[in-house]
C-alpha positions as CSV (number, residue, x, y, z in Angstrom):
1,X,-256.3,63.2,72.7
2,X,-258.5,60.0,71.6
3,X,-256.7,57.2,69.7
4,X,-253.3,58.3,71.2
5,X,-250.9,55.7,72.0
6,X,-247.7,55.2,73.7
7,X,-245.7,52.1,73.9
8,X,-244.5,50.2,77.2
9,X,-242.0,47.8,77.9
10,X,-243.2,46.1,81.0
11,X,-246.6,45.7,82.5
12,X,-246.6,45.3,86.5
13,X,-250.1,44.3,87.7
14,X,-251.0,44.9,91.4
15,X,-253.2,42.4,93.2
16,X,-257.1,43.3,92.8
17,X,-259.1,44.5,96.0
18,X,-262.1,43.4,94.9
19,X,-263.4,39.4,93.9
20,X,-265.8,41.1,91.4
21,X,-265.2,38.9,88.1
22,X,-262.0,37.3,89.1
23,X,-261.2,33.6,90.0
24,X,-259.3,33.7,92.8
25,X,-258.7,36.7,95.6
26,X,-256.0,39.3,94.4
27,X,-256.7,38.4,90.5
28,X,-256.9,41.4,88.3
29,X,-260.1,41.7,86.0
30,X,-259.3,41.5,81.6
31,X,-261.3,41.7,78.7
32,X,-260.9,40.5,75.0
33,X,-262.5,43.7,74.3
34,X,-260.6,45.9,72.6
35,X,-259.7,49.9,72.7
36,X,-262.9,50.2,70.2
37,X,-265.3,48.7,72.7
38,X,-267.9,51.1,73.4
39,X,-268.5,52.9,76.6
40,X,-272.1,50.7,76.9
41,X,-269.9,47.3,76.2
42,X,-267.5,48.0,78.9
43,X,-270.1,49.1,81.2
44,X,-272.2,45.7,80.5
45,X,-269.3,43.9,82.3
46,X,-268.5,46.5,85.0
47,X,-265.6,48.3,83.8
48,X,-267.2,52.3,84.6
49,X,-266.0,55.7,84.6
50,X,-262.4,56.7,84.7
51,X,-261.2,53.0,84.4
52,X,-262.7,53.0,80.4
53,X,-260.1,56.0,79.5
54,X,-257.3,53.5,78.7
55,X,-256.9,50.5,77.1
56,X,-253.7,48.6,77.8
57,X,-253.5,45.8,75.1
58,X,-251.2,42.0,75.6
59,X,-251.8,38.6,74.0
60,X,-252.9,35.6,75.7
61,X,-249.7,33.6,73.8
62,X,-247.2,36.6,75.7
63,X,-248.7,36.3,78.6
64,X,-248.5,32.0,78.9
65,X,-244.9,32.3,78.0
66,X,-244.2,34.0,80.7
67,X,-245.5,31.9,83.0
68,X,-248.9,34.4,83.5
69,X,-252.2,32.5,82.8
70,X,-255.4,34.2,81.4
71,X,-258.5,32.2,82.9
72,X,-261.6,32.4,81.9
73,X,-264.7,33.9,84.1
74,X,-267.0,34.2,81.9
75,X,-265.6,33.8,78.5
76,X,-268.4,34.0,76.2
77,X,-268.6,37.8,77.4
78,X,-265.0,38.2,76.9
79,X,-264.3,38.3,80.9
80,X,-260.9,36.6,82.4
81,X,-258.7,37.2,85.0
82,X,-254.9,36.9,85.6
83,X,-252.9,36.2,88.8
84,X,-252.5,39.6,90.5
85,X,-248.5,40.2,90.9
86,X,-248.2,39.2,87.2
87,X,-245.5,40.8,85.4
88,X,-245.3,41.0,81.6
89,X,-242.3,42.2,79.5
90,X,-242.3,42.7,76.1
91,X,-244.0,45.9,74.0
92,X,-247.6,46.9,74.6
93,X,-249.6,49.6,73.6
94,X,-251.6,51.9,75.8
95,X,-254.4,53.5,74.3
96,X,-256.2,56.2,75.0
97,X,-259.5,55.9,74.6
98,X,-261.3,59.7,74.8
């Protein structure tokens, strides 16, 4: 159901197969826009289909702490990247979106 949301612990990230948007091989493509970003505002920076069901959300502060920087790709659009591998603990919410 849209707006439903469930709480996780710990966020593993893979590494990314694809150098679309990212910094450096292997990073994982993030957005500052949030679970109430439109389907046109995620596809304007290449997030399509399936992959704009969920929104998974954790803080650039969290993330530094724990040793996991967010860089930015094209920031003024709200596109960064983290390390692939990254692991975050702490408590997020995942979103669904519709």
């Amino acid at each position: 159901m849209p707006g439903q949301t469930t709480f996780t612990t710990r966020l593993s990230f893979g590494f990314g197969t694809t150098d679309f948007l990212v910094i450096l091989p292997g990073d994982i493509f993030v957005t500052t826009l949030g679970p109430q970003a439109t389907e046109g505002q995620l596809t304007q920076i290449g997030v399509f289909g399936d992959k704009q069901q969920f929104a998974v959300q954790f803080g650039e502060e969290l993330a530094f702490r724990q040793g996991v920087r967010v860089r930015g790709v094209i920031p003024e659009r709200g596109i960064y990247s983290i390390p692939g591998g990254s692991l975050l603990v702490g408590l997020f919410p995942l979103i669904r979106r519709f």
